[in-house]
C-alpha positions in Angstrom: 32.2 135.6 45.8 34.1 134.1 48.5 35.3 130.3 48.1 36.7 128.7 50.9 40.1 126.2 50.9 39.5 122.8 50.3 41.8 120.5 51.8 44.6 118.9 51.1 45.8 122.1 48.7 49.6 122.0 47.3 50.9 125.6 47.7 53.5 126.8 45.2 55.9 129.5 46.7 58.8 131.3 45.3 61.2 132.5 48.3 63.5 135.6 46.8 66.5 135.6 49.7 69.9 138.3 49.5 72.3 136.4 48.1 75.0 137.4 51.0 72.7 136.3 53.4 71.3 132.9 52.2 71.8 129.4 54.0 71.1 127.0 51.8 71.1 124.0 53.8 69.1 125.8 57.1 66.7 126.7 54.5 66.1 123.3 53.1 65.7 122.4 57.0 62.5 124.6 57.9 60.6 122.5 55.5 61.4 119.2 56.7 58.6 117.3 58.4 56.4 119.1 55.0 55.0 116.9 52.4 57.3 118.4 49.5 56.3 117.9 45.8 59.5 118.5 44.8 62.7 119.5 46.7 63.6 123.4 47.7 66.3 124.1 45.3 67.8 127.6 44.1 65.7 128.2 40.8 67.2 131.7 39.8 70.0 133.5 40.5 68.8 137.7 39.7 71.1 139.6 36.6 73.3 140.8 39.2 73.8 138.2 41.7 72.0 140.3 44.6 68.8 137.6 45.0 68.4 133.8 44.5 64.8 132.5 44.5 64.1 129.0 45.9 60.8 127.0 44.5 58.8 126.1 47.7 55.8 123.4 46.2 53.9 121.8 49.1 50.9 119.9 49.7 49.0 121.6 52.8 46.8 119.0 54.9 45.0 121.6 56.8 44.8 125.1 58.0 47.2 124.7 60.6 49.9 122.9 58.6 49.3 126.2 56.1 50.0 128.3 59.4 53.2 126.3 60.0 54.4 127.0 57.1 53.7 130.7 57.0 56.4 130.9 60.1 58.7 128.5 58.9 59.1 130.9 55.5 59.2 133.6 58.2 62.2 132.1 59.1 63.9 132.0 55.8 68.2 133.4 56.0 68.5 136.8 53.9 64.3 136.5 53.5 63.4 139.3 50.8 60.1 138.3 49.2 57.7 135.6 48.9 55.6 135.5 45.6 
């Protein structure tokens, strides 16, 4: 059973980034220009200090906006993982 998108969708993300190479504030900057539920912050910091995660919740008017924000993560500094 395949059910399709139905827009406007709010898409929670959590970006996992090396800690050595993170920007914090070019990070928050992709996602300007999104309609953000909340602001990207640093959520975690990993046991050993290697990764910090950033929460990413947005609200997604179409498919094209999800697109747009599939290359701005892309574009994350020290990008590890995206859950």
């Amino acid at each position: 059973m395949s059910e399709e998108l139905k827009f406007p969708v709010i898409a929670h993300h959590r970006i996992i980034v090396n800690a050595a190479g993170r920007d914090d504030g070019k990070t928050v900057e992709l996602f300007k220009g999104f309609e953000l539920i909340e602001p990207v912050a640093v959520s975690n910091t990993s046991s050993g200090g290697k990764y910090v995660s950033f929460g990413l919740s947005v609200r997604l008017k179409d498919r094209e906006e999800m697109a747009r924000l599939d290359e701005k993560i892309k574009l994350v500094p020290g990008l590890k993982m995206v859950l």
